[in-house]
C-alpha positions as CSV (number, residue, x, y, z in Angstrom):
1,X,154.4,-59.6,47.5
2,X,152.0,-62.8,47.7
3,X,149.1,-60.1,48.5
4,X,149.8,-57.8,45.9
5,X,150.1,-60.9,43.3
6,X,146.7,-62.0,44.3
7,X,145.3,-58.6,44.2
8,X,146.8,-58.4,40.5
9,X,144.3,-61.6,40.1
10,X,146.4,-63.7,37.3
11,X,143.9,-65.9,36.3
12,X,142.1,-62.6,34.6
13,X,144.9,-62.2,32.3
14,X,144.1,-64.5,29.9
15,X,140.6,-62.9,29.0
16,X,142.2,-59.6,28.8
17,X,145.1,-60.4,26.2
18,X,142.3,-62.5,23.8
19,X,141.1,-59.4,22.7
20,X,144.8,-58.5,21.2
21,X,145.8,-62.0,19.8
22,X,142.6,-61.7,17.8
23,X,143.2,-58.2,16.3
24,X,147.1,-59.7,16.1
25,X,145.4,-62.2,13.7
26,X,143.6,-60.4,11.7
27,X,146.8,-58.5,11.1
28,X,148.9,-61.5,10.6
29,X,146.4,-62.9,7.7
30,X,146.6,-59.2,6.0
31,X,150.8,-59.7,5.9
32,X,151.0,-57.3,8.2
33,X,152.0,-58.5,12.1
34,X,154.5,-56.5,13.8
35,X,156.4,-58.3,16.7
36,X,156.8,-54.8,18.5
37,X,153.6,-54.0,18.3
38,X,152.7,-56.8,19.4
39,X,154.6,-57.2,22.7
40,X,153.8,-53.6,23.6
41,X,150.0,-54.2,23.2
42,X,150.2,-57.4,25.4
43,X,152.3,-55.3,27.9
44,X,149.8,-52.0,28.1
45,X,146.5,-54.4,27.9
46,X,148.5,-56.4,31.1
47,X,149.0,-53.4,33.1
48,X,145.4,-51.9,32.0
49,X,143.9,-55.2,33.2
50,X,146.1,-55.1,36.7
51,X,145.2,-51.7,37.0
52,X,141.3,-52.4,36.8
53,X,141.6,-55.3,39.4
54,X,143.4,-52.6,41.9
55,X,140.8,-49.9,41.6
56,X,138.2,-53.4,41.5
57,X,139.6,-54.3,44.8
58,X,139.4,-50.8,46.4
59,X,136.5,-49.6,44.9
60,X,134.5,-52.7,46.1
61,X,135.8,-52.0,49.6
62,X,135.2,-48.2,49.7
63,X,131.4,-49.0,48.7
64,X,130.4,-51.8,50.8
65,X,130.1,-54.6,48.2
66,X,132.8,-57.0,49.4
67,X,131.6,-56.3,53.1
68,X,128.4,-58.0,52.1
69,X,128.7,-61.9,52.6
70,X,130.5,-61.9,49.2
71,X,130.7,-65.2,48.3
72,X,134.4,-65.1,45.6
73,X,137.9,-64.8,46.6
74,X,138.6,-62.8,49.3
75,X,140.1,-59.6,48.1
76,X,143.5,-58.1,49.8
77,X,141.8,-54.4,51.1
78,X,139.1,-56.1,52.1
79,X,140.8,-58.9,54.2
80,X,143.4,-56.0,55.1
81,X,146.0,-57.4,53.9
82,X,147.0,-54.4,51.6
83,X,145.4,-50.9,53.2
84,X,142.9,-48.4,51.3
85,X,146.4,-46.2,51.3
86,X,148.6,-48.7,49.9
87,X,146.3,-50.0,47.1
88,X,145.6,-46.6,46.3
89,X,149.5,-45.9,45.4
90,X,149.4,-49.1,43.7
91,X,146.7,-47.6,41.5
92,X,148.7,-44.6,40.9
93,X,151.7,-46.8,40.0
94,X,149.9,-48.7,37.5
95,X,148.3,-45.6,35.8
96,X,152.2,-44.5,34.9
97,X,153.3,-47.9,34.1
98,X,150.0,-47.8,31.7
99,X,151.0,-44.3,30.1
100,X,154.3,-45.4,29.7
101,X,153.3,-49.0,27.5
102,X,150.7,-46.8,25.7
103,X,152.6,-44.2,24.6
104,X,155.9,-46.4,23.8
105,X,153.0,-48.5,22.0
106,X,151.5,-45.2,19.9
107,X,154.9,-43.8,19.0
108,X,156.0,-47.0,17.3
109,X,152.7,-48.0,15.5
110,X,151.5,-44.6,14.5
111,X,154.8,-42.5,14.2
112,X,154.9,-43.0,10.2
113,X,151.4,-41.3,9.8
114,X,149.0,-38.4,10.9
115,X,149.3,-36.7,14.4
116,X,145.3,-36.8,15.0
117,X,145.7,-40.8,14.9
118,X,148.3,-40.9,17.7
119,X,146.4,-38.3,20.0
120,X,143.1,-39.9,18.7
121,X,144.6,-43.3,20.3
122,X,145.8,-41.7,23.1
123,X,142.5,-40.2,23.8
124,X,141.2,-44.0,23.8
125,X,143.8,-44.9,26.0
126,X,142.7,-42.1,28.7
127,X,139.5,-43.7,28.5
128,X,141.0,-46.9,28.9
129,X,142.4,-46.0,32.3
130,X,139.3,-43.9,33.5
131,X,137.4,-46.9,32.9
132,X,139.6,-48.8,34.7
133,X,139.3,-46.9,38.0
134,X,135.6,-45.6,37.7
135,X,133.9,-49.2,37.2
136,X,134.0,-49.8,41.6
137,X,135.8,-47.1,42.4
138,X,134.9,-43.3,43.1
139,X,131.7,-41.4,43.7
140,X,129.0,-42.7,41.3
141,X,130.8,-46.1,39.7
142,X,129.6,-47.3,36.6
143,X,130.1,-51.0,37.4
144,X,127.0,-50.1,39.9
145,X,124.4,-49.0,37.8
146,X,124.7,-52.1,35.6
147,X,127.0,-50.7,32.9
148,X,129.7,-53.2,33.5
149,X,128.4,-55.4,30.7
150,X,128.7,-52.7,28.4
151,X,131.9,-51.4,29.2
152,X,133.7,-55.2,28.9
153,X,132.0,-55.4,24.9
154,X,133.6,-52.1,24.2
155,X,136.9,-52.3,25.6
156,X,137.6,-56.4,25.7
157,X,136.0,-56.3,22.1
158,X,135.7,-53.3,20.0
159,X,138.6,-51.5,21.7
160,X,140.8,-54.0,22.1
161,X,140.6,-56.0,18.9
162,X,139.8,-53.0,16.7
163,X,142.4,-51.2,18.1
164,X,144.9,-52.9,18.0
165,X,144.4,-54.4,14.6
166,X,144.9,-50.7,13.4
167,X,148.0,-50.2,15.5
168,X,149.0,-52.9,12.7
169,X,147.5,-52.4,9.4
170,X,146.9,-48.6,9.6
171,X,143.0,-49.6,8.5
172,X,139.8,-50.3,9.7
173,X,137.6,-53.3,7.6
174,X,134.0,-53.2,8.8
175,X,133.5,-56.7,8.9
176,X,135.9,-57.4,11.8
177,X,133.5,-55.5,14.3
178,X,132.2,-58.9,13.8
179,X,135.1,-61.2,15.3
180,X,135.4,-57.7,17.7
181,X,131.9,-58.5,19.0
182,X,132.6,-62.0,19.4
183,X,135.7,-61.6,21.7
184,X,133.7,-58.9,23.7
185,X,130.7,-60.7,23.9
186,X,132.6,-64.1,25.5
187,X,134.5,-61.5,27.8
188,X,130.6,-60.4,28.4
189,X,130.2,-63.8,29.8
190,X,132.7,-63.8,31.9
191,X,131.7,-60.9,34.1
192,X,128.0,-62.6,33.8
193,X,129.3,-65.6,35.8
194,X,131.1,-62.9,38.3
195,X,128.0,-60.9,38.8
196,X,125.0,-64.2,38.9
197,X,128.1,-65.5,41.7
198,X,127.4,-62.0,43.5
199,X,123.8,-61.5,43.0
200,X,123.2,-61.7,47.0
201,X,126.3,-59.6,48.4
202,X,125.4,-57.5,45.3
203,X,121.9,-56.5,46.1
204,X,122.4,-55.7,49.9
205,X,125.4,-53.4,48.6
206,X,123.3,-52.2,46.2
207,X,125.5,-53.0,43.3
208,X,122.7,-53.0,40.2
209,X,124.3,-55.4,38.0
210,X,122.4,-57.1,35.1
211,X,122.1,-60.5,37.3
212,X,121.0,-58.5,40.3
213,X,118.2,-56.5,38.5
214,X,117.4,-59.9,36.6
215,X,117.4,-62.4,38.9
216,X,119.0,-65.6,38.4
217,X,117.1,-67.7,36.1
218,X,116.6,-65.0,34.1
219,X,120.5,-63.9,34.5
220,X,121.1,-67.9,32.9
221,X,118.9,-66.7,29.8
222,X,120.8,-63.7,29.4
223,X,123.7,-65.7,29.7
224,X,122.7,-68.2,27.1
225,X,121.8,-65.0,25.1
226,X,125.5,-63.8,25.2
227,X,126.7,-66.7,24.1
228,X,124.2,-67.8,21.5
229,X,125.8,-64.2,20.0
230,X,128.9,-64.6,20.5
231,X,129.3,-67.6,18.2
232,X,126.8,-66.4,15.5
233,X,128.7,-63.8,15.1
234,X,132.0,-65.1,14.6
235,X,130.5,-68.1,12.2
236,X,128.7,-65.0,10.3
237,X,132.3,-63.7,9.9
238,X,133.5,-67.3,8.1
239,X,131.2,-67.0,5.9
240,X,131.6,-63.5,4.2
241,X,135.1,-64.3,4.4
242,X,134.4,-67.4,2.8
243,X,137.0,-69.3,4.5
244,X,136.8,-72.8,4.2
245,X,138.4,-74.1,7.9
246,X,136.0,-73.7,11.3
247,X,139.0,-75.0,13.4
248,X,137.4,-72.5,16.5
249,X,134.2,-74.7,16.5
250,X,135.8,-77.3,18.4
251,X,135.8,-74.6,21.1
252,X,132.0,-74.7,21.0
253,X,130.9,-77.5,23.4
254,X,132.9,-75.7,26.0
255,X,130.7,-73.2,26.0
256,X,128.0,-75.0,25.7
257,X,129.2,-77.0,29.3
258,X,129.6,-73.4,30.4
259,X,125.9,-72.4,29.8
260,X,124.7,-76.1,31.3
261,X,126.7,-75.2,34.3
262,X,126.3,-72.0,35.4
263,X,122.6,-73.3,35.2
264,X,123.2,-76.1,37.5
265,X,125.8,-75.1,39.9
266,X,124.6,-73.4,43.2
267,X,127.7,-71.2,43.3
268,X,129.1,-70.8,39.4
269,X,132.3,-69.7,40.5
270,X,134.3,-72.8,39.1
271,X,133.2,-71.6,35.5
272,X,135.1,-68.5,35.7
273,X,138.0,-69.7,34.8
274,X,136.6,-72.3,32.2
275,X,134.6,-69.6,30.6
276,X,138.1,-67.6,30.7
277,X,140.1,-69.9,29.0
278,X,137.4,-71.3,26.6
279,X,137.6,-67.9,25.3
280,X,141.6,-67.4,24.8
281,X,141.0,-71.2,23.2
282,X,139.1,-69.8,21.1
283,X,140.8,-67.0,19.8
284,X,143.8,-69.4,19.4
285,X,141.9,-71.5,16.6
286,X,140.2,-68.7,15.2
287,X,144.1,-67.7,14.3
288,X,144.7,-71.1,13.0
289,X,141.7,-70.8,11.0
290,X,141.8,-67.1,9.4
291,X,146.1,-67.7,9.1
292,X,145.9,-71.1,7.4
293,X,142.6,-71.2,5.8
């Protein structure tokens, strides 16, 4: 059970639920949070993220990154701990589980309104799980050819916060792709730290992330970049709202020690997990501020 916990890789949970207490917000200052929603979107996201740290883990395996001097965690098919077979079925497991939350999820949020919405979201949540399993893993991966980045704005940004603020309020407001971006754009970050850790192991696998076709120091600059963006945009969205409270600034500086680190540090593994929960931080406030503003 130990191996199958780490391959579930906990400390990637945090990130992936951000995305869903901001849309939960945004719901919650419109009057209209929805504790069943709620815990039904934190339960499909949960599984959606295990599922993509599975196929992360066998994909990686299957296509000779992690059997490149990889430098993070040692992962469970690699080390053999869990076989190609076994984490395989584990994939297939999680890809019910997933259909189950997301449907349960769609039938209670979208039963009062038009069929194209639910299959419309359940078309989303296909994608979901195909992006899930096609980043590492399969013939041509995605996560490969450098369109990791891309994918984690969509899905831990537009998708998730987006989405799931319509699962509550049954409409979409234009200026919340702002917040959206935001949340993606810090997720963004995240997998920036993963891939300048990897750049070496990356390269010999030939694994074309952004860092890897960068470089380092300009990987850093791009890193400052995503960041630099993530918070203009979510100030940006203050001030057409007008609100009057910034409590998510105080959140700032951690960032900023992010970018100042990763810089500095030889191996910016460490600020993983700061940049992680930096971001769930800040999605916190940014309730606090939009909810009691």
């Amino acid at each position: 059970m130990k191996h199958w916990l780490s391959a579930a890789r906990p400390r990637t949970l945090p990130l992936a639920l951000a995305s869903i207490f901001m849309g939960s917000f945004l719901a919650a200052s419109a009057g209209q949070f929805d504790w069943l929603i709620f815990s039904l979107c934190c339960l499909t996201t949960i599984a959606l993220q295990v599922l993509s740290n599975f196929a992360n883990d066998y994909g990686d395996t299957q296509n000779g990154a992690d059997l490149a001097g990889r430098i993070g965690p040692q992962r469970a098919v690699q080390s053999g701990a869990i076989t190609s077979k076994q984490m395989l079925n584990g994939i297939y497991i999680l890809t019910v589980i997933c259909l189950i939350f997301g449907v349960s999820l769609l039938y209670f949020s979208l039963k009062d309104i038009s069929i194209q919405a639910f299959w419309g979201f359940f078309g989303i949540g296909l994608l979901s799980i195909l992006a899930a399993y096609t980043y590492t893993a399969g013939k041509n991966p995605y996560g490969y050819a450098g369109l990791g980045d891309i994918s984690v704005l969509i899905f831990f940004g537009l998708v998730g916060v987006l989405g799931s603020n319509y699962l509550f309020t049954k409409t979409f407001v234009w200026v919340n792709v702002l917040p959206a971006v935001s949340c993606g754009l810090f997720a963004t970050g995240v997998l920036n730290i993963n891939n300048i850790r990897d750049i070496e192991s990356d390269t010999r696998a030939g694994k074309k992330t952004i860092p890897a076709r960068l470089g380092k120091r300009k990987a850093i600059i791009y890193h400052w970049l995503i960041l630099g963006l993530g918070m203009i945009s979510i100030l940006t969205f203050s001030i057409l709202q007008g609100e009057s409270k910034f409590y998510y600034i105080f959140v700032f500086p951690l960032f900023f020690w992010n970018g100042i680190k990763v810089a500095r540090l030889p191996n910016p593994d460490p600020m993983l997990k700061q940049m992680a929960l930096s971001t769930l931080f800040f999605v916190l406030l940014f309730g606090l501020t939009i909810i009691f503003d």
